[in-house]
Each structure stands twice: as structure tokens, then as C-alpha cells.
C-alpha positions, 0 to 999 in steps of 0.5 A: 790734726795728728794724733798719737795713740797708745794701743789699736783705734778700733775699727767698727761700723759706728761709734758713740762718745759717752759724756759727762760731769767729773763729779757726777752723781751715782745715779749718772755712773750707773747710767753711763755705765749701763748705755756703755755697756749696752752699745758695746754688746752690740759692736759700738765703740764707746768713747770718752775722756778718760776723767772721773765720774761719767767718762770713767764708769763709760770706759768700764762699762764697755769693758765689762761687755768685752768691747772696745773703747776709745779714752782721748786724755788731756795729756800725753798719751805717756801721762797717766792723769789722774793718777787713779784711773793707771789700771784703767788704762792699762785695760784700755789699751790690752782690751783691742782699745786705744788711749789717744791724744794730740798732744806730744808725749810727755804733755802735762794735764793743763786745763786748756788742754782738756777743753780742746781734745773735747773736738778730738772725742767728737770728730772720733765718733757718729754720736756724742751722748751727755749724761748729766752736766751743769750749765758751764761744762765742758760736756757741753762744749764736746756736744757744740763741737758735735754739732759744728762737725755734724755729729748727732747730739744726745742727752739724758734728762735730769741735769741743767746741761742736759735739759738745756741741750734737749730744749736747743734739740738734741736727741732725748735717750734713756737708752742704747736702742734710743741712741742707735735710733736717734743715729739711724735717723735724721739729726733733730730740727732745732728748736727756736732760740731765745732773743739775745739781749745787751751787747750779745748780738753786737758781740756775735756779730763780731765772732768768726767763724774760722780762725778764732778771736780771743777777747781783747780782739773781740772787745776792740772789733765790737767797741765794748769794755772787756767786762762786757764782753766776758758776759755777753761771750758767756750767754753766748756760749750757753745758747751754742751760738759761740764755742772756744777753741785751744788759746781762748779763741771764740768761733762762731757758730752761726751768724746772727742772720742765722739766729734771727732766722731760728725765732730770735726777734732781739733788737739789733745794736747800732 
């Protein structure tokens, strides 16, 4: 997809998207900040999405060490939001680093559009690192899009979000040398899935895995009520076997032969 940017995408031998809760604890800020800090002392570009909380104290981070960083904004790259972070970003862009998005100028923050630029902070890097997030975030949506575009996943223990994801095997790192380490090396064997119960197998085996269904599609393909599926589409979602693309169009990814060949013993629908 084009993108447009604000400033110069820097050109180094690996970079790492750093992740995490708008709302984030102090305790996540300061660890988002201090791993930022540590990879760009050693030449990484650390990238994130320019929000409160962990992507904020990331970009600080990497600035403090005097390297470069990547923020992938929800908006134009003409936009300031939020309003807050307009010296942040300013530093951004006169550090060697870039502001960039794939919306045209002058694009408003809507909030689908900060849930599809989550592909667009994955495909920029080698590595997606989550600091803390909930069950439901859009944290986790950037680590699914990592997954699919073979990216290496990480995460922090300490949060919902992140023990999920190092329980679905994701990298554990506490720091800039566990992440180098977890790149370096092979990405980490899956860990078995859970069954799937109700109609989430009936559903999943509905989903595509190009193109994207939205709901009312899904439910009409699977012979469900949309209740239905909005549930089974949200347990889904927290096992990584489905993720939303722009519009609410569900992806799939993987197939239910492929969940059943990870350890799921679910019962199948008729």
C-alpha cells in the first residue's frame, strides 16, 4: 500500500516495533522506554504508533539514546493526534526519523483507522515486542498481523495480553539483548490451542483467509444468528485464529484442519 511520510524512513539493519496500552501503567512506560532506549543505542529502529502510554515513552525512549524512530499515526501524517504529543512529533521527524501513514493528508483520527495502520507497524519491522496490554487490544491485533506477515512476536509478562501471547508462544523478553536473541533465532514453536466450543468452529471454517468477510456475510455463510457470531468471532479473535482487517472484514489465520493439527480435539459442527 502507499504510504506517505513526513520526515526520512531510516535505513537500518533491523527494526522493532514497540507496543503497547494507551492507558499504561508506569511500571510498562519505563519498560517501554528503557527497551527502546537500549535498541536504539545499538542502531535499531524502534517503531510505534505515536499513542499515549507505551508507543509514547517508546519514541522517547529511542530519542534520548539519539536514534531513530519510526511513528505510524492514524491520521494524516498532516494531523496531529493527540494533540498533546505536537513536540513529540516534531522531534521525531527533525531526529533522522519519520512520521508515516497510509491515509491521505488531512485524514481525521476515526477509530478503524488505528486499528488498520496496526498491519502497517508490523510489515515495517522484523519484530513486534508488546509491552502490557488487555485481552481485547489493539496490541494484540499488531502481534496477529505480525504473525501472519512472519514477523517474530515478543512480549513482556505481567498483563492479560501478554501472558496470553507467551502462552500462544511468543517470545518472553525483559530486554534489548532477549530481543535481539529472540530475532536472531528461529521464530518460537507454537503452543498447542485449546479446543473451540460452540459454533466457533462452525464459524472459523467460514472465514477466509484473503479477501475478508464482515459479519452479516459470516453469519448468512455459517447459518448462525449475528449474536452468535459476534461471540464466537470474539474467541476467535483471542486464540489469534482470526484477525480484523479496514471495513470489519474478518481474515482468517488458520484453517480449522490447522487448529485441529496444533492439539484442538473440539467437536466439529454438522
Amino acid at each position: 500500500m502507499p504510504l506517505t511520510v513526513r520526515g526520512e524512513l531510516a535505513q537500518a539493519p533491523l527494526s522493532v516495533a514497540i507496543v503497547g496500552a494507551r492507558r499504561a501503567t508506569r511500571a510498562a512506560q519505563d519498560a517501554a522506554f528503557e527497551l527502546a532506549q537500549e535498541l536504539a543505542a545499538q542502531g535499531v529502529v524502534v517503531v510505534s504508533g505515536g499513542a499515549f502510554g507505551v508507543d509514547a515513552a517508546a519514541h522517547r525512549g529511542a530519542l534520548a539514546a539519539h536514534g531513530k524512530t519510526i511513528a505510524v499515526l492514524g491520521t494524516g501524517v498532516d494531523v496531529v493526534y493527540p494533540d498533546r504529543h505536537a513536540a513529540l512529533f516534531e522531534e521525531i521527524a527533525a531526529s533522522g526519523g519519520a512520521l508515516v501513514s497510509m491515509f491521505p493528508a488531512g485524514t481525521p483520527p476515526r477509530p478503524g483507522n488505528f486499528v488498520a495502520r496496526n498491519a502497517v507497524i508490523s510489515g515495517l519491522c522484523q519484530a513486534v515486542v508488546v509491552i502490557e496490554a488487555e485481552l481485547r487490544s489493539g496490541s494484540l491485533t499488531t502481534a496477529r498481523w505480525a504473525k501472519a506477515q512472519g514477523r517474530v512476536v515478543c512480549a513482556q509478562p505481567g498483563s492479560p495480553g501478554t501472558l496470553w501471547l507467551l502462552g500462544q508462544g511468543a517470545a518472553r523478553v525483559l530486554d534489548a539483548k532477549d530481543v535481539l536473541a529472540a530475532v536472531a533465532g528461529s521464530p518460537p514453536v507454537q503452543a498447542p490451542l485449546p479446543p473451540l466450543q460452540g459454533d466457533a468452529e462452525r464459524v472459523l471454517g467460514v472465514v477466509p483467509g484473503t479477501g475478508g468477510l464482515d459479519e452479516e456475510a459470516i453469519a448468512e455463510a455459517a447459518g448462525l444468528a449475528p449474536r452468535a457470531v459476534l461471540r464466537a468471532l470474539s474467541s476467535l479473535e483471542l486464540l489469534g485464529l482470526v484477525m480484523v482487517a479496514p471495513g470489519r472484514r474478518y481474515l482468517r489465520t488458520a484453517s480449522p484442519s490447522e487448529h485441529i493439527a496444533r492439539g484442538s480435539c473440539g467437536q466439529h459442527s454438522n
